[in-house]
N, C-alpha and C positions, 0 to 999 in steps of 0.2 A: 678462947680467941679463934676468928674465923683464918683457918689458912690462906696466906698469897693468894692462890689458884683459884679458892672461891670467892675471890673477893672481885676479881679480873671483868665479871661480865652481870649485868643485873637483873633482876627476872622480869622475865617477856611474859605475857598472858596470850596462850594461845588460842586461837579462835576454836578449839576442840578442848577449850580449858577441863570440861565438866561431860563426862558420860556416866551411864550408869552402868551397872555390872548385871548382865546377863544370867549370869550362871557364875556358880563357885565348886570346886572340884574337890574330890579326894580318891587316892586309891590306894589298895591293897596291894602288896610282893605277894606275885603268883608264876606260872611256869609261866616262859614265853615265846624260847626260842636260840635256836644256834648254842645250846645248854645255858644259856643264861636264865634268871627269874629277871622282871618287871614292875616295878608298877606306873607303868602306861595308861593301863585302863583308866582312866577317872571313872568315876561317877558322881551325878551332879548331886548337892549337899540340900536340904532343905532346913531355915530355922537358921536360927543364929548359931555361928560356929568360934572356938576359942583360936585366936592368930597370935601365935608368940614368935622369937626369935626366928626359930628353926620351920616356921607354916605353920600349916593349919593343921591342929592336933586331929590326928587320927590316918594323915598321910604318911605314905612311905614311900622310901628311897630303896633298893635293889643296891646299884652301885652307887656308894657314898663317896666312892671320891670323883665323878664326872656330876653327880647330883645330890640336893640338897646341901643341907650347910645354913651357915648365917647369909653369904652372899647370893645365894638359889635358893634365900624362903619358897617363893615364892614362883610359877612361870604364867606368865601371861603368853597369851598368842589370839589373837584378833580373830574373832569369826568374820571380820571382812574377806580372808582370803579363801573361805569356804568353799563360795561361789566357782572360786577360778581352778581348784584343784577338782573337783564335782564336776566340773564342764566336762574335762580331760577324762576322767577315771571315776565313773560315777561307783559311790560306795556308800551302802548304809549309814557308815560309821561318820560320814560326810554330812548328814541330815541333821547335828546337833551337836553342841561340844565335845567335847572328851579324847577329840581323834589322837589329838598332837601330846598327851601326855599334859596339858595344862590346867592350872587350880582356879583362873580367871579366865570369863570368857565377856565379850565386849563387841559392841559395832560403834565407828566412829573415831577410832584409833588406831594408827599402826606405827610401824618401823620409823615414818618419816615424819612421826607426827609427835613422838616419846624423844627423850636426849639423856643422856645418860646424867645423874645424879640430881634426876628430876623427882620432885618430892610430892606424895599424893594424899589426900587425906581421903583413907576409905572404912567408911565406919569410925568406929572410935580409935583407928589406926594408923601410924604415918607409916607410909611404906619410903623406899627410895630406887632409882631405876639402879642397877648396878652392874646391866651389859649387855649385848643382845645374847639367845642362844645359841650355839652352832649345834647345827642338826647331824643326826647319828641315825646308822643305817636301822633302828627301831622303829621309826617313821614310819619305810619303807616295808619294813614286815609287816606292821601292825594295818597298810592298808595294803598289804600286796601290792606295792608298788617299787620295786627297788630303786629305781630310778629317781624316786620320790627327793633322799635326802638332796641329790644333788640340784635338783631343782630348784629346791629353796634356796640356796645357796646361791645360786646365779638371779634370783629374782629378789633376793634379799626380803625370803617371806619367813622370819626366823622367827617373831617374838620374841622377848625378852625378861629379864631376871629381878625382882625387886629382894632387897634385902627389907628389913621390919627393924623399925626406929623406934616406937611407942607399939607394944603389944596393945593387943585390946579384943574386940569382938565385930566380927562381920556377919553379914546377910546379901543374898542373892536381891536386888532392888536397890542397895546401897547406892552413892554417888561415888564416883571417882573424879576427886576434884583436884587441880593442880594447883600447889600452893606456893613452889620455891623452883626455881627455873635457873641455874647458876651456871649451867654452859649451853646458852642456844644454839651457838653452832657445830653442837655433838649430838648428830641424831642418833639412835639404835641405827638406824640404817647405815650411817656413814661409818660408825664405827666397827660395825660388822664388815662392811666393805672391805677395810684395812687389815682388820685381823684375817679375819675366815676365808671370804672370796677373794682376796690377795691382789686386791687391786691401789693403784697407786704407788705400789712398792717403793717410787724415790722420794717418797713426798717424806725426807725426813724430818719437815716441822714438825708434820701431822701426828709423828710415829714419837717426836720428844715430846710435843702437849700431852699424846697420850702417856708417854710412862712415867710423868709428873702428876697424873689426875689422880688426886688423891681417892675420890668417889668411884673409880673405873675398879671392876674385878680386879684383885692383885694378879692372879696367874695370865692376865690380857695385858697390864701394863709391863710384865716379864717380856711376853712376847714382845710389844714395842721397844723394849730399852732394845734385845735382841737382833730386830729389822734395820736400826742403826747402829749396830756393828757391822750387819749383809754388805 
């Protein structure tokens, strides 16, 4: 039975319904910084790769509780915004995917363009959107730029989280197709807006749809129930 809340809105077909995937990532827990290990580095994948629950077999998580999981299979982050961080702070690591710690790379899609419990068919796989990122001072080490994570944040150039509905098998060429659209008016962007950048703080409608949205991160609809109590 579909829950109330998915039932509320019907799917939109967006005019950036269908991109293709770029690049696909993985990487190693290696040393990285401020005594922590990482695995930031991607490196991009060739060949079909196995995508179960938890990612793409053969990635790793460092800290398991801010990363991975069922609901952070997955991180996408748009090489749209490539261009704009490279203008600012030109860096090698700027020239190609991998920078941002993400397993999907893509042009033609971003923050404002994705809505949370948006369902994609990529390869033989349904993925589902299930938050934006909030960025961590990692960012900002990995391209020497400290300043880095805050910027994303103010610019809402986060990228965002899919959890994996139907395991299956991917490839770099694959389509990413949008098949199930159940809240259009929940971009990544906007949602990130509320939690992260903290903006809108009285809009307690906003902040009750969210911590009702059964598809949203649980520990983000925590926060919302939280922001109406503030």
């Amino acid at each position: 039975r579909v829950p109330a809340d998915r039932r509320a809105a019907p799917v939109q077909r967006h005019p950036l319904m269908t991109v293709i995937v770029r690049s696909l990532l993985a990487g190693r827990i290696a040393v990285f910084g401020q005594g922590e290990d990482s695995a930031i580095a991607k490196n991009r994948l060739t060949g079909r790769v196995r995508l179960t629950r938890l990612g793409i077999e053969g990635d790793e998580q460092a800290d398991k509780l801010h990363h991975g999981g069922v609901d952070k299979a997955l991180h996408h982050y748009p090489f749209d915004h490539y261009a704009r961080w490279d203008a600012e702070r030109p860096s090698p690591l700027l020239t190609e995917a991998g920078a941002f710690g993400e397993n999907i790379s893509t042009l033609g899609l971003t923050e404002d363009d994705v809505c949370i419990g948006d369902r994609f068919r990529l390869g033989s796989v349904l993925v589902e959107v299930s938050q934006a990122r909030k960025p961590c001072w990692k960012q900002g080490h990995r391209l020497d730029w400290p300043a880095l994570p805050k910027l994303m944040v103010k610019e809402g150039r986060s990228g965002w989280y899919y959890r994996v509905i139907e395991e299956g098998h991917i490839e770099a060429g694959d389509s990413l197709a949008l098949v199930d659209r159940p809240y259009p008016e929940w971009t990544a962007r906007r949602v990130f807006d509320l939690i992260v950048a903290g903006k809108d703080k009285g809009d307690k409608a906003a902040f009750r749809a969210l911590a009702d949205m059964s598809v949203l991160f649980d520990g983000w609809r925590k926060i919302a129930a939280e922001r109406l109590r503030d």
